[in-house]
Each structure stands twice: as structure tokens, then as C-alpha cells.
N, CA, C and O of each residue as an XYZ file, in Angstrom:
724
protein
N       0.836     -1.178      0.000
C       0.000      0.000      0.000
C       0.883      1.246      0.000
O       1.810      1.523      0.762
N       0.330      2.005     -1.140
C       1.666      3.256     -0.927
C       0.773      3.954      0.139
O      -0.382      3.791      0.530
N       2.202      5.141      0.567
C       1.349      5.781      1.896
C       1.330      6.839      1.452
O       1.157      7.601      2.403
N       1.434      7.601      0.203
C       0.737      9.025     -0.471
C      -0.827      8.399     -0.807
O      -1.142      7.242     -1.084
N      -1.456      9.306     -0.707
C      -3.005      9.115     -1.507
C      -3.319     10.256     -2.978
O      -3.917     10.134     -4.047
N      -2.403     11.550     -2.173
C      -2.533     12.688     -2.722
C      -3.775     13.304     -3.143
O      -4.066     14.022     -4.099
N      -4.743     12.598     -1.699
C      -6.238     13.623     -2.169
C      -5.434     14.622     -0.954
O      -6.481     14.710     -0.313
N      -4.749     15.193     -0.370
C      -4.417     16.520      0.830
C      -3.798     17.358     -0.173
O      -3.555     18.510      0.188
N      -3.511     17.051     -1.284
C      -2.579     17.965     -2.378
C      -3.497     19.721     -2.289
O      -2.876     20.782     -2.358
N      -4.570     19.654     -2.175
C      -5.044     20.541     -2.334
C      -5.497     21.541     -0.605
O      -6.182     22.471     -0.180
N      -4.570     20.543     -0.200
C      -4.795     21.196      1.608
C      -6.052     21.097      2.256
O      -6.512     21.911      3.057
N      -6.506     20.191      1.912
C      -7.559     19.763      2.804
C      -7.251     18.069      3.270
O      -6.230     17.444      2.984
N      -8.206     17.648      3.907
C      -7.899     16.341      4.686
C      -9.168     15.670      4.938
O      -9.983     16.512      5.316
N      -9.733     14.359      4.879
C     -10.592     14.091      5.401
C     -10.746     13.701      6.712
O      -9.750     13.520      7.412
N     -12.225     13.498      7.277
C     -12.590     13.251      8.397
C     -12.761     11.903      8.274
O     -12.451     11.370      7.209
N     -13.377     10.998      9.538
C     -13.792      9.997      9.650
C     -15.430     10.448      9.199
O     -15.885     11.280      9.984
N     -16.270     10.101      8.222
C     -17.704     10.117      7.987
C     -17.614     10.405      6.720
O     -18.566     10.521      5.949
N     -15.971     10.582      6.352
C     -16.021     11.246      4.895
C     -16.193     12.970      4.331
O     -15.935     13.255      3.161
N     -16.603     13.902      5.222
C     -16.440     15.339      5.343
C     -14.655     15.376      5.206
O     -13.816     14.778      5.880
N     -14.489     16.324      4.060
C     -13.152     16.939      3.831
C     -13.344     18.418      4.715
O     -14.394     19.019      4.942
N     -11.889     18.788      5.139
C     -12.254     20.209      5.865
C     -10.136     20.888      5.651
O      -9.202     20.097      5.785
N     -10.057     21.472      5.526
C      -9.067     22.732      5.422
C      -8.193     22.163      6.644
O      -8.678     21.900      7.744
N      -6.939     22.020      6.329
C      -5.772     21.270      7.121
C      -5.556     22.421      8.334
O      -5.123     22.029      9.418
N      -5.855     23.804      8.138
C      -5.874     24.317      9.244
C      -6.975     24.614      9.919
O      -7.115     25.682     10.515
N      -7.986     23.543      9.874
C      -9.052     23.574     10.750
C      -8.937     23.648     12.372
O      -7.977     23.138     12.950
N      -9.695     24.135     12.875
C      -9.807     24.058     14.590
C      -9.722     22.361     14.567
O      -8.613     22.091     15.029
N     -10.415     21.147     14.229
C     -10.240     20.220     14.583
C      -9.314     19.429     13.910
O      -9.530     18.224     14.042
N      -8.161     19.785     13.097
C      -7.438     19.118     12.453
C      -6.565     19.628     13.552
O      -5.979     18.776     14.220
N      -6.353     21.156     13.902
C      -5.322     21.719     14.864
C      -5.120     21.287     16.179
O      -4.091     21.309     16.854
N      -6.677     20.739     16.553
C      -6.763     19.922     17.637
C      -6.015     18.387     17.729
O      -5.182     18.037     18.565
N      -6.461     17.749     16.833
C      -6.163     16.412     16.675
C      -4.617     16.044     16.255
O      -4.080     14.940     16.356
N      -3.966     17.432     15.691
C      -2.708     17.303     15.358
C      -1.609     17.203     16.412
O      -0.649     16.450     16.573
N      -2.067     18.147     17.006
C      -1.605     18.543     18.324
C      -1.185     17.317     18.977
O      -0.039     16.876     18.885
N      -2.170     16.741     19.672
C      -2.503     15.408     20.035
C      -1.286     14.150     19.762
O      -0.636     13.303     20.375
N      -1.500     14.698     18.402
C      -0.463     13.498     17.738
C       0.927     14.086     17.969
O       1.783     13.253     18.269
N       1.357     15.490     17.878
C       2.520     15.818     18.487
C       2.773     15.471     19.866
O       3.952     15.362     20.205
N       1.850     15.277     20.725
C       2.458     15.340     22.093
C       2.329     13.555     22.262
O       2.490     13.154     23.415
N       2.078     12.591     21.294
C       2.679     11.541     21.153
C       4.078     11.249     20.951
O       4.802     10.414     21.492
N       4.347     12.262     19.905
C       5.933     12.117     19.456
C       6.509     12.656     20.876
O       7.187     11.970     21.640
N       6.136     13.959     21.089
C       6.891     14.340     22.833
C       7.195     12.559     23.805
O       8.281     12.109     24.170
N       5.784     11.916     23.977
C       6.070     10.742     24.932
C       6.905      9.543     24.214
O       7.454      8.593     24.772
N       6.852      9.837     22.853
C       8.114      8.596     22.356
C       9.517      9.117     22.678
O      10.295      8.168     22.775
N      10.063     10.221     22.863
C      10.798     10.626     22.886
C      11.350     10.815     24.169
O      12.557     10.760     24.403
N      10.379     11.061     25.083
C      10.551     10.738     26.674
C      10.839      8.665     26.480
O      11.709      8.107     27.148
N      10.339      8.231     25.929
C      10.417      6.413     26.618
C      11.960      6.045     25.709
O      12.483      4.930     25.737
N      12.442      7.074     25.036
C      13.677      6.849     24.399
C      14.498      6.821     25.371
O      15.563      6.325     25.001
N      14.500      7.274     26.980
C      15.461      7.759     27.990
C      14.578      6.716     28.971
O      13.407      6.367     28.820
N      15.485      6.353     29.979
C      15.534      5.225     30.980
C      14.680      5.996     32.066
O      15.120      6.306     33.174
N      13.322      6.285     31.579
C      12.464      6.054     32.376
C      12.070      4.921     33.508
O      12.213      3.710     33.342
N      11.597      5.491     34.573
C      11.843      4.474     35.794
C      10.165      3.543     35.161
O       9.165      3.986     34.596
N      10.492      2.361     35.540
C       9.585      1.213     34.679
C       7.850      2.118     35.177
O       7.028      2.465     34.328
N       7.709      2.277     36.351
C       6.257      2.742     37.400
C       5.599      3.984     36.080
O       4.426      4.348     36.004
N       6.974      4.524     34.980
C       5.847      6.041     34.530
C       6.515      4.725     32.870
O       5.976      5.358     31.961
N       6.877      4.112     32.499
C       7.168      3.650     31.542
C       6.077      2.832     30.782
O       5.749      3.057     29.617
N       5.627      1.991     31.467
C       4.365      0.950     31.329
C       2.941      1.933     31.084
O       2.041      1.613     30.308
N       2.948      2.931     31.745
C       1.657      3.464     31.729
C       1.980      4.681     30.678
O       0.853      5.135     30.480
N       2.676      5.277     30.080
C       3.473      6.098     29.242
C       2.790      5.461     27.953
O       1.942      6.017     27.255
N       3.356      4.103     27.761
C       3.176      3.231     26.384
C       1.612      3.328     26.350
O       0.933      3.746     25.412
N       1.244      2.930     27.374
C      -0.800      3.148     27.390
C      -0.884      4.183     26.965
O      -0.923      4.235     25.736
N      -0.930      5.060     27.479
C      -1.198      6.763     27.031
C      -0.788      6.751     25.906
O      -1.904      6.569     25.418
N      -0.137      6.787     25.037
C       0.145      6.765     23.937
C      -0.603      6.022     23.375
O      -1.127      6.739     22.522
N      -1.113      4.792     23.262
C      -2.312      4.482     22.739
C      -3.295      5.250     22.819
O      -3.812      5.623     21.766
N      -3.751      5.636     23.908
C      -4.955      6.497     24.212
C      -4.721      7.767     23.561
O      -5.854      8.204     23.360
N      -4.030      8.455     23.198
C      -3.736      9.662     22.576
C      -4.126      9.307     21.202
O      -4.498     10.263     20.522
N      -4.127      7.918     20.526
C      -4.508      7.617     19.102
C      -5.915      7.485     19.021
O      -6.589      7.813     18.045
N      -6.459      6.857     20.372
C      -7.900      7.431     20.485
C      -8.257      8.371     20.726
O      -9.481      8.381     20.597
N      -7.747      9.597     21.147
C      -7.998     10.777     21.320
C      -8.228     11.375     20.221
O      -9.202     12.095     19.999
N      -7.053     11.025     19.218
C      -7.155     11.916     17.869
C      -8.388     10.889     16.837
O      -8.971     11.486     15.932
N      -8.634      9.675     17.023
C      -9.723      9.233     16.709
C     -11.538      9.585     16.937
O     -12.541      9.493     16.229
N     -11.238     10.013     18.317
C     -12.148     10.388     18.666
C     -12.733     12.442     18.059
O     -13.730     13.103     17.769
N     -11.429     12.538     18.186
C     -11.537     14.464     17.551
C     -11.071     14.655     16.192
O     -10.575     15.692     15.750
N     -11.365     13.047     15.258
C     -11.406     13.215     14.363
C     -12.611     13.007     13.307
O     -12.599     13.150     12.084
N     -13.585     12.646     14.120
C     -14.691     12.205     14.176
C     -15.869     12.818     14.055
O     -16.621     12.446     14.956
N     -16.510     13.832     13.118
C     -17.322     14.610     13.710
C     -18.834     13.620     14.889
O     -19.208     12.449     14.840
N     -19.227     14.618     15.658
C     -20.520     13.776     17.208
C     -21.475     13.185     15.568
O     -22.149     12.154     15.575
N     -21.344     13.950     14.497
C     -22.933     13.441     13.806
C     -22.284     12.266     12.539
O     -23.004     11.784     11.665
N     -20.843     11.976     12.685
C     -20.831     10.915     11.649
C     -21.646      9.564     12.211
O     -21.971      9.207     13.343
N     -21.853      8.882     10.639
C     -22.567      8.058     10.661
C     -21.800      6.807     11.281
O     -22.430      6.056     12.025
N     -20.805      6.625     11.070
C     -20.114      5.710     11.932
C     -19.510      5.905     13.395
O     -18.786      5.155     14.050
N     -19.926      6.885     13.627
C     -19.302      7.163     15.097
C     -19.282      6.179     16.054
O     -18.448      6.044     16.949
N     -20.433      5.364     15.773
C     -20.661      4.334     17.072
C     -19.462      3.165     16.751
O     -19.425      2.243     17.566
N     -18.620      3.130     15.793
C     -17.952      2.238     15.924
C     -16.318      2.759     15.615
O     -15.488      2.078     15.012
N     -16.101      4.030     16.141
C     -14.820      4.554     16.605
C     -14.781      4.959     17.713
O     -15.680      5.604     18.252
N     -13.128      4.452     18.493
C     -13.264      4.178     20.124
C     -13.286      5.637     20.171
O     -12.893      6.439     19.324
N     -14.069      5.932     21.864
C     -13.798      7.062     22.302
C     -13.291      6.961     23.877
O     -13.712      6.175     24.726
N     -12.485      7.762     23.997
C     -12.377      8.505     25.649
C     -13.732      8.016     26.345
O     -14.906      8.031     25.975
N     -13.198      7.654     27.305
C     -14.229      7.458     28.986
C     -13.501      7.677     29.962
O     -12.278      7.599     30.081
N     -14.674      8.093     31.006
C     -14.869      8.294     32.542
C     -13.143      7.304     32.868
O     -12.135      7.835     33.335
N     -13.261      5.898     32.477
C     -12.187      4.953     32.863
C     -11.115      5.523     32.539
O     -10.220      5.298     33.354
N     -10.760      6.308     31.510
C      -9.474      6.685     30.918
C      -9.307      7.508     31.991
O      -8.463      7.114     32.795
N      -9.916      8.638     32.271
C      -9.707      9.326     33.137
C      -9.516      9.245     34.730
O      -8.959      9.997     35.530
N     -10.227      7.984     34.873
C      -9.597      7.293     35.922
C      -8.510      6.549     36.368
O      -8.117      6.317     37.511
N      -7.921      6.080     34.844
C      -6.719      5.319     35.309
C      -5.357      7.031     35.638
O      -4.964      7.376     36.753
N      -5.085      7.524     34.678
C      -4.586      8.592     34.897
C      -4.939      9.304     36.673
O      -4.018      9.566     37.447
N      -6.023      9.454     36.930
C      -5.819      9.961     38.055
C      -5.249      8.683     38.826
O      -4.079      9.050     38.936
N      -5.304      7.289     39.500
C      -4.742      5.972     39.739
C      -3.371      6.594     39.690
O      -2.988      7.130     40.730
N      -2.540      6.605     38.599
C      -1.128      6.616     38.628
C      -0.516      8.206     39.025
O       0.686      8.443     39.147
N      -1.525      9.141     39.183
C      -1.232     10.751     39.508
C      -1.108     10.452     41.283
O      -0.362     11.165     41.954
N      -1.629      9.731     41.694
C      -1.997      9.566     42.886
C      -0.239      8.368     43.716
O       0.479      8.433     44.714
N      -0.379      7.390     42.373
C       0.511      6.589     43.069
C       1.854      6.992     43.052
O       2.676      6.414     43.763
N       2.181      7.964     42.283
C       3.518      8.959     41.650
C       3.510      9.390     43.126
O       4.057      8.629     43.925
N       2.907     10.617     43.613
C       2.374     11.732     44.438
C       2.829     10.958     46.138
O       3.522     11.454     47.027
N       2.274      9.892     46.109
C       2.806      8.828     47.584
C       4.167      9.607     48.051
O       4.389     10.339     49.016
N       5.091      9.095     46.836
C       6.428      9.025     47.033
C       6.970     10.681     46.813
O       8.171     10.928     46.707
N       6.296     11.367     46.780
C       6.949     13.087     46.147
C       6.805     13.569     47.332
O       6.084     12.977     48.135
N       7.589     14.962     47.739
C       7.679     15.784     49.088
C       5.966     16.655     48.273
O       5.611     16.195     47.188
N       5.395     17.426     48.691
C       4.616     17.855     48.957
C       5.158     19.786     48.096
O       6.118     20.518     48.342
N       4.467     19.875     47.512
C       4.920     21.437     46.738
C       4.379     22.145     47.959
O       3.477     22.028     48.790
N       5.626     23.127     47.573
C       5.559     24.296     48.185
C       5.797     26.200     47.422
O       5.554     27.339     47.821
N       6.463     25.497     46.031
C       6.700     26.285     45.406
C       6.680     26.012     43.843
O       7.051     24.916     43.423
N       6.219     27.073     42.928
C       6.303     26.468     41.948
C       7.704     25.868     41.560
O       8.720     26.176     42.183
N       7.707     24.910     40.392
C       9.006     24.037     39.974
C       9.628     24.707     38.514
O       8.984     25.469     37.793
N      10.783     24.323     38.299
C      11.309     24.250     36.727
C      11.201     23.290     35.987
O      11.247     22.112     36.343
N      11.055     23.678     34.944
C      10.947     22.265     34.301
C      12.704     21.850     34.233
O      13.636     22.589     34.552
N      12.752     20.920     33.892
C      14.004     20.011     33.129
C      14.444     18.630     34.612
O      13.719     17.732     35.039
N      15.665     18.953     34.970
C      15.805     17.390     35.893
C      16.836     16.645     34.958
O      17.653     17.150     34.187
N      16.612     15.441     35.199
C      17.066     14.068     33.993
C      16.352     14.285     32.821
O      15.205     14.713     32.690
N      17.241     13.910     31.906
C      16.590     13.943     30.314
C      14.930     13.385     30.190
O      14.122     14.075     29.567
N      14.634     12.471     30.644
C      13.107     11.840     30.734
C      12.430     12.766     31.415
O      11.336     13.051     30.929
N      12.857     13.531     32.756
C      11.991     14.124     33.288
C      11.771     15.041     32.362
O      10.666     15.240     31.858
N      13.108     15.835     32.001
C      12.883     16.840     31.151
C      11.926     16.925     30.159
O      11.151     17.880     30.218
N      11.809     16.084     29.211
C      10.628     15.287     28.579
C       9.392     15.310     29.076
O       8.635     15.964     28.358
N       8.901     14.865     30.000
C       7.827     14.639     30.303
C       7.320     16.172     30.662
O       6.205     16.633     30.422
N       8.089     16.634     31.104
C       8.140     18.637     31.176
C       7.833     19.306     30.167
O       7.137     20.297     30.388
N       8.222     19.023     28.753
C       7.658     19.328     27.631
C       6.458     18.821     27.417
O       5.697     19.644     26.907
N       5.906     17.569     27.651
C       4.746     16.691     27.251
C       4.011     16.892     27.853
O       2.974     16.267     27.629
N       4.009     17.933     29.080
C       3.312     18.411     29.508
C       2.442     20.019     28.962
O       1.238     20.252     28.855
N       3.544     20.825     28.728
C       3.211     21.889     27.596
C       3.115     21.902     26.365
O       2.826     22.921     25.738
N       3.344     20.770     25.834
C       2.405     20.070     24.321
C       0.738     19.867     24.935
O      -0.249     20.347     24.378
N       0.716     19.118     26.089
C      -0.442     18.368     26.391
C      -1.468     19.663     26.727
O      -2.690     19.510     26.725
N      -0.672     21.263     27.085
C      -1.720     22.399     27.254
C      -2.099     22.613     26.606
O      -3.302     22.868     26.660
N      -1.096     22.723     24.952
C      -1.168     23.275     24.310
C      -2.079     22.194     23.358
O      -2.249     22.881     22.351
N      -2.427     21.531     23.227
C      -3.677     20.380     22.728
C      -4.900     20.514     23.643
O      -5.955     20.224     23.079
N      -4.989     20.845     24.777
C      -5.816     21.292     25.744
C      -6.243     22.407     24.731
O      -7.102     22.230     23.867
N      -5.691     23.344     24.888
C      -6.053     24.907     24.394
C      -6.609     24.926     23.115
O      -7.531     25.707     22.880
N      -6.128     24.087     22.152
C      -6.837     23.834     20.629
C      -8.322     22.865     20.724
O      -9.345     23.098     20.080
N      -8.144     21.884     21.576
C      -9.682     21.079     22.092
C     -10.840     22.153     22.440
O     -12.049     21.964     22.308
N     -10.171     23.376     22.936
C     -11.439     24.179     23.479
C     -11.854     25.073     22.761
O     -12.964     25.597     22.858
N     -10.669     25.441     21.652
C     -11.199     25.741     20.550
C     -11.733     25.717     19.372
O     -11.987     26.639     18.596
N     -11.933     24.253     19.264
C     -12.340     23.560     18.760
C     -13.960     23.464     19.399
O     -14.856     23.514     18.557
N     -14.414     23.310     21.050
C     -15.188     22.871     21.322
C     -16.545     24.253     21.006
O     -17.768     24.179     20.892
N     -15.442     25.572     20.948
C     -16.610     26.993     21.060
C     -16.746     26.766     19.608
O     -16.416     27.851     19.129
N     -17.180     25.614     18.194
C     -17.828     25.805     17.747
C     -18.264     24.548     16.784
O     -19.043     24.580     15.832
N     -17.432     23.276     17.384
C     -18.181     22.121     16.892
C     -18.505     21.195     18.915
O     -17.993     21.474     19.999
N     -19.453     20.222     18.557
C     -19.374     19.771     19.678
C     -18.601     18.401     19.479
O     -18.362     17.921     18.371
N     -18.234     17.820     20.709
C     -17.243     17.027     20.651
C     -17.629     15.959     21.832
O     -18.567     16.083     22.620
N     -16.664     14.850     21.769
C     -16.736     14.142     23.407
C     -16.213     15.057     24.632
O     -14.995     15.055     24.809
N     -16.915     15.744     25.390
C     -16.694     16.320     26.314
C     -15.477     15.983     27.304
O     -14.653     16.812     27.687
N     -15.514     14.156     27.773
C     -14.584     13.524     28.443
C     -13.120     13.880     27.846
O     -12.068     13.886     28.485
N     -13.309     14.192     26.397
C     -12.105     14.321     26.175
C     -11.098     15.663     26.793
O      -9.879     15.669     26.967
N     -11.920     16.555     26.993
C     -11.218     17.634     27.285
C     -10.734     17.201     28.650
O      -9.522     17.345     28.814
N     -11.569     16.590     29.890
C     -11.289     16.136     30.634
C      -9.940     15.701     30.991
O      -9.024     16.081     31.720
N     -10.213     14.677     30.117
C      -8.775     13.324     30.161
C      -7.437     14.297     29.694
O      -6.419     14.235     30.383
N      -7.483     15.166     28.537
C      -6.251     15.708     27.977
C      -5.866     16.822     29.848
O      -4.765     16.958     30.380
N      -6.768     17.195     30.179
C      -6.712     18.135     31.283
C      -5.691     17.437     32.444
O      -4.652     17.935     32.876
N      -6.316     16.088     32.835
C      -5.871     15.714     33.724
C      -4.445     14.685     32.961
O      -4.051     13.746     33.653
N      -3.885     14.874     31.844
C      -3.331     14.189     31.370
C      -1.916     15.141     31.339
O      -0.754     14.741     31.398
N      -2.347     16.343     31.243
C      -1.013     17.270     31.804
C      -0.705     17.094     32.720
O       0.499     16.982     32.951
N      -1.728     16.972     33.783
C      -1.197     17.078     35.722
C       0.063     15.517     35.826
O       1.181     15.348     36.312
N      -0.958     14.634     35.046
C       0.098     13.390     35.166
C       1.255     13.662     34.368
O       2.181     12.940     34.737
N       1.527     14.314     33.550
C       3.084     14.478     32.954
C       3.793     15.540     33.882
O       4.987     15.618     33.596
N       3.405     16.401     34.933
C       3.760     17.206     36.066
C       3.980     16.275     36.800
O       5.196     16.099     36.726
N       3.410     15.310     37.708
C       3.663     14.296     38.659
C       4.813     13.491     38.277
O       5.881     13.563     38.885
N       4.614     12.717     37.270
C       5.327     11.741     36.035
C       7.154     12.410     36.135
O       8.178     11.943     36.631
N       6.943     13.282     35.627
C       8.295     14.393     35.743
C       9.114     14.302     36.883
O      10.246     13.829     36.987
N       8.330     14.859     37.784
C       8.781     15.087     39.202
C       9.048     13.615     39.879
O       9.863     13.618     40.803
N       8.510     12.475     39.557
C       8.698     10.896     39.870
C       9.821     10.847     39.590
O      10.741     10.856     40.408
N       9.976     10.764     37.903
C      11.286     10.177     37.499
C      12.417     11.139     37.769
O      13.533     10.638     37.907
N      12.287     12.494     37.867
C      13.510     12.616     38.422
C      14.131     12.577     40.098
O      15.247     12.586     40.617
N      12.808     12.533     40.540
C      13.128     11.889     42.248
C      13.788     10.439     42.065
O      14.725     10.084     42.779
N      13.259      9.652     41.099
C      13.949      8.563     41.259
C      15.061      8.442     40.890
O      15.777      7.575     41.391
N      15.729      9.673     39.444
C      17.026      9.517     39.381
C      18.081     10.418     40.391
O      19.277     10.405     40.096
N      17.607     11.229     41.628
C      18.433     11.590     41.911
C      18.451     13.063     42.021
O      19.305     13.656     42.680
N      17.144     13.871     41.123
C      17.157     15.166     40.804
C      16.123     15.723     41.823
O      14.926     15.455     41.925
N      16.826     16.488     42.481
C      15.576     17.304     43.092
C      14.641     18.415     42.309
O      15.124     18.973     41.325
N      13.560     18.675     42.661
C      12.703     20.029     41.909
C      13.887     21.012     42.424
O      14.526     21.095     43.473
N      13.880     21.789     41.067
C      14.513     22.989     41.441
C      13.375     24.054     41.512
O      12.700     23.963     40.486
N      12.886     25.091     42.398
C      12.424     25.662     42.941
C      12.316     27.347     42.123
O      13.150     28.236     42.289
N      11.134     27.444     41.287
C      11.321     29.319     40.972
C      11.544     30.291     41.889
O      10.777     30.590     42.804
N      12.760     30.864     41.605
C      13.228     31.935     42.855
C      12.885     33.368     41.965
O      13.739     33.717     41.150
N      11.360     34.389     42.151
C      11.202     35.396     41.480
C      12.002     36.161     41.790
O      12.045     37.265     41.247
């Protein structure tokens, strides 16, 4: 199968339902996004992540392909019912591992820097990819409607690359370094 089609030649892209729409659409910008802050978490599991954010890293990254499945989707295609979407559960496992990270962390007192160990550092970015896919979801949402959960899950999916961060570099050794205004 070649992997050009060359129907985007003309800068548009299709949807799942078959609707073509303008490559710089609110929901192409959304869903792209998405897929960038995948490449961010491959690029974090390239570095000796401690196994506890590694295993659940590789999940998320699946789930991010349902994410962009799901916000690629318009709510009224005709096939919608049989492309996965985001749930309540997704959003539960993420909070699960925000929680089990958090056990082992001192308690903030101040805001942090990003960077640490190379992975943490990573996950520090994948976190401001993950806003910045946040921020296009909602603009996206003031004028198509969407799976709601999703905004959710991407929301609480930053906090876990903040926790995630701060894990792996406690475990290698790095303390938070502390913003001194």
C-alpha cells in the first residue's frame, strides 16, 4: 500500500464520515496537536524512564490515538458508534497513577522548573504540548461539539506528565529545582 493518496494535495484532509475540511481547521489543529504530544512521549520512553511512569506512558500513547480518533470524528458521523472514544475509565486510570507517583513526592511548596534528567525533562515538555492540545480542544469545542470527556482526560493528562516528571527525576536523583522570582 503506498502511503501518499494525494487527495491533501489541495490542503484539505478528510474526516472519519467522509467530510473533507481545510488542514488548518480548529479540529485538524486539535487532533494534530494530540499526535505531536505523542511524538513528545516517544521521545521521553527513548530515555531510561523508571519502569512505574514507563508501562503506563506506552498506554497513554495508545490512548492519545484514540484521542485523535475520537476528535477526528465529527458527534454526527454516521459511523461514530464504531470509533473508540475517551471514557470516565481513561480518566480514571490517569488519576490511579497521579496519585501513586504523588505517595512518594515531598509535597509542593513552590512552583518548579521544568528540566531534571533527560526523561523528566521530557515529560516537562509533554506536559506543555499536552496544554497546548488542551487549548486547541477548546477551541475547537466553542464551535463544533465534541466528546466532552475528552477535554477532561487531555486536562488531567497534563497534571500526570507534572507528577510523572517530578517521579522520574526523584527517582534519578534530581531534586525540583524551585522558581526563585
Amino acid at each position: 500500500m503506498k502511503i501518499y493518496t494525494k487527495t491533501g494535495d489541495d490542503g484539505t484532509t478528510g474526516l472519519f464520515g467522509g467530510k473533507r475540511v481545510a488542514k488548518f481547521s480548529a479540529r485538524i489543529e486539535a487532533y494534530g496537536t494530540v499526535d505531536e504530544l505523542n511524538a513528545v512521549i516517544g521521545v521521553a520512553l527513548t530515555h531510561d524512564v523508571h519502569a512505574k511512569v514507563s508501562e503506563p506512558l506506552q498506554h497513554i500513547s495508545s490512548l492519545l490515538f484514540t484521542v485523535g480518533s475520537d476528535l477526528a470524528t465529527p458527534q454526527d458521523a454516521s459511523q461514530k458508534s464504531s470509533v473508540p472514544a475517551i471514557t470516565e475509565e481513561h480518566v480514571d486510570f490517569l488519576e490511579k497513577w497521579i496519585d501513586a507517583y504523588q505517595e512518594h513526592l515531598p509535597a509542593l511548596r513552590n512552583f518548579i522548573l521544568p528540566g531534571g534528567s533527560p526523561g523528566g525533562a521530557h515529560l516537562h515538555l509533554a506536559r506543555t504540548v499536552c496544554r497546548r492540545a488542551e487549548r486547541a480542544i477548546v477551541a475547537l469545542k466553542q464551535d463544533e461539539e465534541i466528546n466532552p470527556i475528552v477535554l477532561r482526560f487531555i486536562n488531567r493528562l497534563s497534571d500526570y506528565f507534572f507528577v510523572a516528571a517530578r517521579f522520574v527525576n526523584a527517582k534519578e536523583g534530581h531534586d525540583d529545582i524551585e522558581w526563585k522570582p
